[in-house]
C-alpha angles and dihedrals in degrees: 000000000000086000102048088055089046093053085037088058101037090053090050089056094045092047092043088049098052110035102008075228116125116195108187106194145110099240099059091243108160123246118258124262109245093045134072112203109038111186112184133183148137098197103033144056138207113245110215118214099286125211148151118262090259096060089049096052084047092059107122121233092339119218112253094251104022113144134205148173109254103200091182092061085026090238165094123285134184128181115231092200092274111037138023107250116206100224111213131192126204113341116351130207099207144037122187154162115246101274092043101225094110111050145118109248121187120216115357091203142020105298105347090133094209136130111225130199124202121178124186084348101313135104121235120144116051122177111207119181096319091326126105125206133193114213111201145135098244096039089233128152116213116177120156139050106309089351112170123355131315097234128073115259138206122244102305101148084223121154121198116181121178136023114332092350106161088349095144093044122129117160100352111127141204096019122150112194121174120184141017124341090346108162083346087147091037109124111169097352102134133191089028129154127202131161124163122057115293094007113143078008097156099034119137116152099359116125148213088006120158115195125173122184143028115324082357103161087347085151111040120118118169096354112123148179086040124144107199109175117176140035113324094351117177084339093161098057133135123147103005109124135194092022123143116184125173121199151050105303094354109157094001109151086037106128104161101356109140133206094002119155115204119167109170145058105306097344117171080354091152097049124130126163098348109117138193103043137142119206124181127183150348110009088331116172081351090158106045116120113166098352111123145205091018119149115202119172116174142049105300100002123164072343087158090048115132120149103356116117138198092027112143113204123177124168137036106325097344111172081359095156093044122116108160123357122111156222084036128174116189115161114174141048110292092359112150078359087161104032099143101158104357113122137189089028137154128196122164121165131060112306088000103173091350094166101038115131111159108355115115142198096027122145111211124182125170145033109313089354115161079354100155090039110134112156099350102123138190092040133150120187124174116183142045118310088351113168084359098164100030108132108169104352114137137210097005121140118200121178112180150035106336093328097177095007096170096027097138108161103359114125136195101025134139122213115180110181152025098329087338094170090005094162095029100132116168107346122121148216098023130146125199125170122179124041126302087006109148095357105151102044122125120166100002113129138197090026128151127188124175104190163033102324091341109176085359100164092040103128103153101003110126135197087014122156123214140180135153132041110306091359114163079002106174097019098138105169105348105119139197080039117154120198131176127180147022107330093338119159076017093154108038121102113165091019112147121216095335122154134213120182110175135049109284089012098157122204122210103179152024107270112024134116120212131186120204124337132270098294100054106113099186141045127165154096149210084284155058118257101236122200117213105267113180131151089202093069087032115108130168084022098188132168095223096130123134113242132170097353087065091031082063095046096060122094113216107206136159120234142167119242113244100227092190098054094047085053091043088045090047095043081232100163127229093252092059101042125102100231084183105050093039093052080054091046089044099051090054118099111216135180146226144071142311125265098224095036083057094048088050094054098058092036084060088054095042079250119162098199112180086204084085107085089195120195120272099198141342094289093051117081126207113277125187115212095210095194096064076058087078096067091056084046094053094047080046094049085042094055082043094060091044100051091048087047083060101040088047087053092051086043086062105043085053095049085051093046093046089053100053086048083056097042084050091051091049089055087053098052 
C-alpha cells in the first residue's frame, strides 16, 4: 500500500513537472488537454470539503470561486467574490439568502405541490395549485412599488394593488385599490373600492366609495357611500356623499352634491352642490350646477339645465333650452324642447310644447300637442296635434284628435273631442264637446256645442247654443241661435235668435221658436202658455180690430197634412225622415183654416192680423198662430152683442107697440 502512494506521488510530480497536466483514474487515460485537473471513474466520486452553514460564512477572506458542500441547505456553494451562491443543479427545492430565513422553497413535503415564500423567517406568500395565498397577520394584500403602508397593521382585510395604492392608510379597513395612486392619501376610510390609476386618489376618512376608471373620486375626501364608474367620473368630488355616476365624466365638477344619480357620457358633468338628480343618458342635465330633484332620461335631455329644480325630462332633448324654470314636466323627444322661462308646464308626447319659451302653466298630452305654443298660459291640450298651432292663446282646453288645431290666439275655449273647434283661430269663450263640433269656426265667440258636428259649419256665429247631433248644423254666422235635439235648427246659416226644441225641428227665419218637427201630433202641458200682457209696456193702445166682418170671411175646412211635399219643401232627405211618424201624421184629419186665405182676408179689411206667421224668405213656408184668432172673435162676439142689444130693444118697442094696436082693436070692438 505504501508503494502504490509513493509511485502515486512520484507520477503526479512527474506528470505536474513535464506537461503542468494531472489524469486521476485507474485505467492510465491521459488528462485532456484544456483542464488541469481530469478525474475519471465509473464506480467512484470526488467529495468535495463538507460543513454547516455556519463553517462556510466563517471562512476567512474566501477565494473568488471556492467551492464548498453546505450540509445545512444540503448543497453546493461558491463564492462570486461578494456574496456566497448556492449552485443548483437540476431542479432545486429551495432558493435562499445567506442566513436562510428569507427563501422560496418548493414542496415542504413529499408531494404537496405547493411554492412557498418566507421573508426574514416567516412565511407569506403560498402557491397552491394556481392560487396564491398571502399569509399575514393583518390579512393585507400589498403588490406594487410602495403599495400599502410601511407599518404593520392589524388585521384590517385591506387589498392595495399598483404604485402608492393605500400608502397613507393606517386603520382604515376592507378596502380593495387597484392602480396607480388609488387611495394612496386614505387614512382611516374603510369599505372603499378603487380600481383605475388616481381613483379615490384623495380619499382620507370617506366610506363605503366605489370608483372605477381613471381620476374616478381623485378628489374625494370625506364623501362616502358614492359609486363613480367611468373616466374621470365624479373626479371633483369632496364631500358629496351617496352619488353614483356611470360614465365617462359623469358628475365631474360635483364637490358636495349629495344623493345624485348620473348614468351616460358627461351627465350632470357640471354639477356642484344639487342633489338629488338623476340623470340618465347622452350629455343629460350636462349643465346643472346647484339645481335639485330634477329626473332626465334621455340624450340631451334638460341639457341646458343649471339651477332649475324639480324638473322631470325624459326623452331626446326633452326641456333641452331650460335653465332655470321649475316644477317642469316634459315626457317625450323634443317635448318643452325650448322652454326657456316657462314655468309649471307639462308636456308629455313626442314634440309636446316643442316651441314653448315663456309660456307657463300649460298641460300638454299627445303627439304635437300645444306644439306651436310659445307664451299662451293656463292650457291644457290631450290628444294628437291638439292646440297645435296655438301661439299665445290663453285658458283653452282641448282633449282629442287635433281639437283646435289652428287656435292661435283664442283664449278661454273648451274642445272636447276628435277637431272639436279644429279652425277655431282667435275666438273666445266657446265650448264644444263631441267630434267635429264647432270645427270650422274661426272667430266666433260665446258658442257652445254638446255633440257629434254640433254647429259644424259655425265660422263667425257668435252666443249660440247647441246640443244634440247635427244640431245648428250648418249655422255659419247667425248668432243668439238655440238648438236641442237631434239635428234640430239642421238648415239655417245666417239665422238671428231663433229657437228648435225637438229632433228634425227645422228653423226658416231669424226670430222664431219651434217645438218638435212635422210629425209631432201633440204639444202641451198642465198650463196655459201666457204672453206677456201689461199696460204698463203698452203705447198707441186703439180698437181698430176687425171683427165680424173678417170672422165671416174665414173658411173653416179639414184637411190632411202631405208629408212628402213638407219634406220636399224642407229639403229634408229620405234617409232623415221618420216614415213611421209621418204615415201616422198623414192619416190624421185635422182642421182649420188656410194661411193665405186668412191673410187675404185681412188684406181685404186693411187689416194687419199677426195670426198670420208669414214667410220671411223662399225656404220659409206660411204659419197661423190660432190663438191671436180669439181677439177678432171677441170683437166679433162683441158686434155681435151690440147688434142683439139693439135688436132686443127694437123687439120690445114693437111688443109694446103691438100691445097697445091689440088693446085699440079691443076698444073697437
Amino acid at each position: 500500500m505504501t508503494k502504490t502512494v509513493v509511485l502515486f506521488l512520484a507520477m503526479l510530480f512527474v506528470t505536474s513537472l513535464t506537461i503542468a497536466q494531472v489524469a486521476i483514474n485507474g485505467d492510465g487515460t491521459e488528462a485532456a488537454a484544456s483542464s488541469m485537473l481530469h478525474v475519471q471513474s465509473t464506480d467512484k466520486g470526488m467529495l468535495i470539503p463538507r460543513m454547516t452553514t455556519p463553517q462556510r460564512i466563517a471562512i476567512s477572506s474566501p477565494a473568488t470561486g471556492l467551492l464548498v458542500f453546505d450540509i445545512n441547505t444540503i448543497g453546493f456553494w461558491f463564492f462570486d467574490g461578494t456574496d456566497w451562491v448556492n449552485l443548483s443543479t437540476g431542479s432545486p427545492a429551495i432558493i435562499q439568502d445567506a442566513d436562510g430565513n428569507t427563501k422560496i422553497q418548493v414542496e415542504e413535503s413529499t408531494n404537496e405541490d405547493k411554492i412557498r415564500f418566507d421573508m426574514a423567517g416567516t412565511e407569506y406568500f403560498v402557491m397552491d395549485k394556481g392560487n396564491l395565498q398571502v399569509n399575514n397577520n393583518g390579512k393585507n394584500i400589498y403588490m406594487g412599488e410602495s403599495a400599502g403602508p410601511s407599518a404593520v397593521q392589524g388585521t384590517n382585510y385591506n387589498n392595495f394593488i399598483g404604485y402608492l395604492s393605500g400608502s397613507a392608510n393606517t386603520s382604515g379597513f376592507d378596502n380593495t385599490a387597484v392602480g396607480a395612486n388609488t387611495l394612496t392619501a386614505n387614512t382611516t376610510g374603510s369599505s372603499n373600492t378603487s380600481l383605475g390609476r388616481a381613483a379615490l386618489k384623495s380619499n382620507t376618512t370617506g366610506n363605503s366609495n366605489t370608483a372605477t376608471g381613471l381620476n374616478a373620486l381623485t378628489l374625494n375626501t370625506t364623501g362616502s357611500s358614492n359609486v363613480a364608474y367611468g373616466y374621470y367620473s365624479l373626479k371633483s368630488n369632496l364631500t358629496g356623499s351617496f352619488n353614483t355616476a356611470l360614465g365617462r365624466g359623469t358628475l365631474l365638477a360635483n364637490t358636495s352634491g349629495t344623493h345624485n344619480t348620473a348614468v351616460g357620457f358627461t351627465s350632470l358633468a357640471s354639477n356642484t352642490t344639487g342633489g338629488y338628480n338623476t340623470a340618465m343618458g347622452y350629455q343629460t342635465l350636462t349643465l346643472n350646477t346647484t339645481g335639485a330633484n330634477n329626473t332626465a332620461v334621455g340624450r340631451d335631455a334638460a341639457a341646458q339645465n343649471s339651477t332649475a329644480v324639480s324638473n322631470v325630462a325624459i326623452g331626446v332633448s326633452a326641456l333641452y333650452n331650460n335653465t332655470t324654470k321649475s316644477h317642469l314636466v316634459a315626457i317625450g323627444d323634443s317635448a318643452l324642447y325650448h322652454n326657456t322661462t316657462g314655468i309649471e308646464n307639462t308636456a308629455i308626447g313626442s314634440k309636446a310644447l316643442l316651441f314653448n319659451t315663456t309660456g307657463s302653466i300649460n298641460t300638454s298630452i299627445g303627439y304635437e300637442s300645444l306644439y306651436s305654443n310659445t307664451t299662451g298660459n293656463w292650457n291644457t291640450a290631450n290628444g294628437f296635434q291638439s292646440l297645435y298651432s296655438n301661439t299665445d292663446g290663453y285658458q283653452n282646453t282641448a282633449n282629442g284628435f287635433r281639437s283646435l288645431y289652428y287656435n292661435t290666439t283664442g283664449n278661454s275655449n273648451t274642445a272636447n273631442g276628435n277637431r272639436s273647434l279644429y279652425s277655431n283661430t282667435d275666438g273666445y269663450q266657446n265650448t264644444a264637446n263631441g267630434t267635429s263640433s264647432l270645427l270650422q269656426n274661426t272667430t266666433g265667440y260665446l258658442n257652445s256645442a254638446y255633440g257629434y258636428s254640433s254647429l259644424r259649419a259655425n265660422t263667425t256665429g257668435t252666443e249660440n247654443t247647441a246640443m244634440g247631433t247635427n244640431s245648428l248644423y250648418n249655422n255659419t254666422d247667425g248668432y243668439n241661435n238655440t238648438a236641442l235635439g237631434y239635428q234640430a235648427f239642421y238648415n239655417g246659416s245666417s239665422f238671428v235668435n231663433s229657437t228648435a226644441l225637438g229632433a228634425y225641428t227645422n228653423i226658416s227665419a231669424s226670430n222664431q221658436a219651434r217645438i218638435g218637427h212635422s210629425s209631432v201630433t201633440s204639444i202641451g202641458g198642465y198650463a196655459n202658455w201666457t204672453n206677456v200682457s201689461d199696460g204698463r209696456f203698452k203705447t198707441d193702445v186703439k180698437e181698430n180690430v176687425a171683427g165680424l166682418d173678417f170672422i165671416m170671411k174665414l173658411r173653416p175646412v179639414t184637411y190632411r197634412l202631405d208629408m212628402d211635399a213638407i219634406a220636399g219643401f224642407t229639403k229634408t232627405p229620405d234617409s232623415l225622415r221618420l216614415k213611421n211618424s209621418e204615415q201616422l201624421k198623414a192619416a190624421e184629419i185635422q182642421i182649420g183654416f188656410i194661411a193665405q186665405e186668412v191673410e187675404a182676408a185681412a188684406n181685404s179689411l186693411n187689416f194687419d192680423f199677426h195670426g198670420v206667421d208669414k214667410p220671411k224668405n223662399d225656404n220659409s213656408h206660411y204659419g197661423l198662430r190660432y190663438a191671436e184668432f180669439v181677439v177678432p172673435l171677441v170683437k166679433a162676439v162683441q158686434e155681435l152683442s151690440s147688434k142683439n142689444a139693439e135688436l132686443e130693444e127694437e123687439n120690445l118697442l114693437l111688443k109694446k107697440m103691438n100691445t097697445e094696436i091689440i088693446q085699440r082693436l079691443e076698444k073697437l070692438e
